[in-house]
C-alpha positions in Angstrom: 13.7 -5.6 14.3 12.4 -5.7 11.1 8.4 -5.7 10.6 9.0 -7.3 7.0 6.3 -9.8 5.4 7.2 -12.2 2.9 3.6 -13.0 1.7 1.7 -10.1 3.5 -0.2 -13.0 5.6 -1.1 -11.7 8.8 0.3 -15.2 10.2 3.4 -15.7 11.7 3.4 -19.3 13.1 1.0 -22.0 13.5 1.4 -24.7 16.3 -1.3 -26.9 14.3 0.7 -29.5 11.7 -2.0 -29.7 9.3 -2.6 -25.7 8.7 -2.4 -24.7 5.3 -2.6 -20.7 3.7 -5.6 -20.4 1.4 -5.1 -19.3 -2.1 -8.1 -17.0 -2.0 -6.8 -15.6 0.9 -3.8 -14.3 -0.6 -4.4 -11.3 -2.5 -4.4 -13.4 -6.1 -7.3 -10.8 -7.9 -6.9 -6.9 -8.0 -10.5 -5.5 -6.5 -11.3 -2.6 -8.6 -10.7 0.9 -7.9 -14.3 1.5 -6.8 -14.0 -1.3 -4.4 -10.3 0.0 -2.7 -11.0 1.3 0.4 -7.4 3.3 0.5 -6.0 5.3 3.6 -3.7 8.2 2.7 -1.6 9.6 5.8 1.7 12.0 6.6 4.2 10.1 8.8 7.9 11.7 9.7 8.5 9.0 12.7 11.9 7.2 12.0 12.4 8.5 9.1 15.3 10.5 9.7 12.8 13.9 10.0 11.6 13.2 6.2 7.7 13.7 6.0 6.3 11.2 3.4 2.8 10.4 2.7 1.4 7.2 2.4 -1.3 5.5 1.0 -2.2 1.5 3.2 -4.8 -0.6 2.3 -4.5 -1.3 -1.4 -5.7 -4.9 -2.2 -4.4 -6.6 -4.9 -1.4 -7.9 -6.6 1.5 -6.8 -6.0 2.6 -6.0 -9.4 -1.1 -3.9 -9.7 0.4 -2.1 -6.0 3.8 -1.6 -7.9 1.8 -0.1 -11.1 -0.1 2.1 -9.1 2.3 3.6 -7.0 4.6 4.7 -9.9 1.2 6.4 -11.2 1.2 8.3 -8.0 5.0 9.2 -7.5 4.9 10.4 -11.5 1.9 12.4 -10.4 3.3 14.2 -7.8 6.5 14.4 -9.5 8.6 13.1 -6.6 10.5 9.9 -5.7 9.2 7.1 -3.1 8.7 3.1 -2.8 6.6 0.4 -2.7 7.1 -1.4 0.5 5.2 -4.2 2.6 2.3 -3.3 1.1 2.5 0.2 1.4 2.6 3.5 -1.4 5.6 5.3 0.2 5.9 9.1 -1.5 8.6 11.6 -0.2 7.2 14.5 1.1 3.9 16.1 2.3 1.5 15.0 -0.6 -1.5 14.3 0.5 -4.1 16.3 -1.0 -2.4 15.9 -4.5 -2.6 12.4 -3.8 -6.4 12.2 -2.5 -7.1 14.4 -5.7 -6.0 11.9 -8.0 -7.0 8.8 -6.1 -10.7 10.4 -6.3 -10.3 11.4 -9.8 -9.9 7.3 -10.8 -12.5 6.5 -8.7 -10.5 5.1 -5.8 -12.2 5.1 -2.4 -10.3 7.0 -0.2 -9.9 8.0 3.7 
């Protein structure tokens, strides 16, 4: 089963008729990099064996996620995706990609 978002709202379903999504909610306005509180990792689980690193917790636009992770795969020199709101580089990258996400000021985990 897929675990894809359409909006990246955490809700799925809402019992009450009258519920509505608020716009500030979504994420309409890119925090600056000083305020990005990002989380770099290494996963390999169902991924054929492949280690990738990734990089959660970006909020923002999705265009400004898009932007930055092409920064980031160009900067390791490697390919990857942008996916349900996740930075998706193939292979073990992580301290090249901490580097640069701390040279621009990102906050970073």
């Amino acid at each position: 089963m897929s675990k894809k978002k359409s909006n990246g709202s955490p809700f799925v379903y809402s019992t009450n008729p009258d519920f509505r999504l608020d716009e500030e909610e979504q994420n309409s306005e890119t925090k600056s990099p000083a305020e990005q509180r990002l989380w770099v990792s290494m996963e390999s689980k169902h991924r054929a064996g492949k280690t990738v690193t990734l990089v959660r917790g970006f909020e923002g636009t999705e265009s400004d996620l898009e932007q930055l992770g092409k920064q980031l795969k160009s900067h390791c020199g490697t390919g990857g995706s942008v996916k349900d709101g996740e930075i998706i580089i193939q292979g073990d990258h992580r301290e090249k990609v901490k580097s640069w996400l701390l040279k621009n000021k990102y906050g970073v985990k």
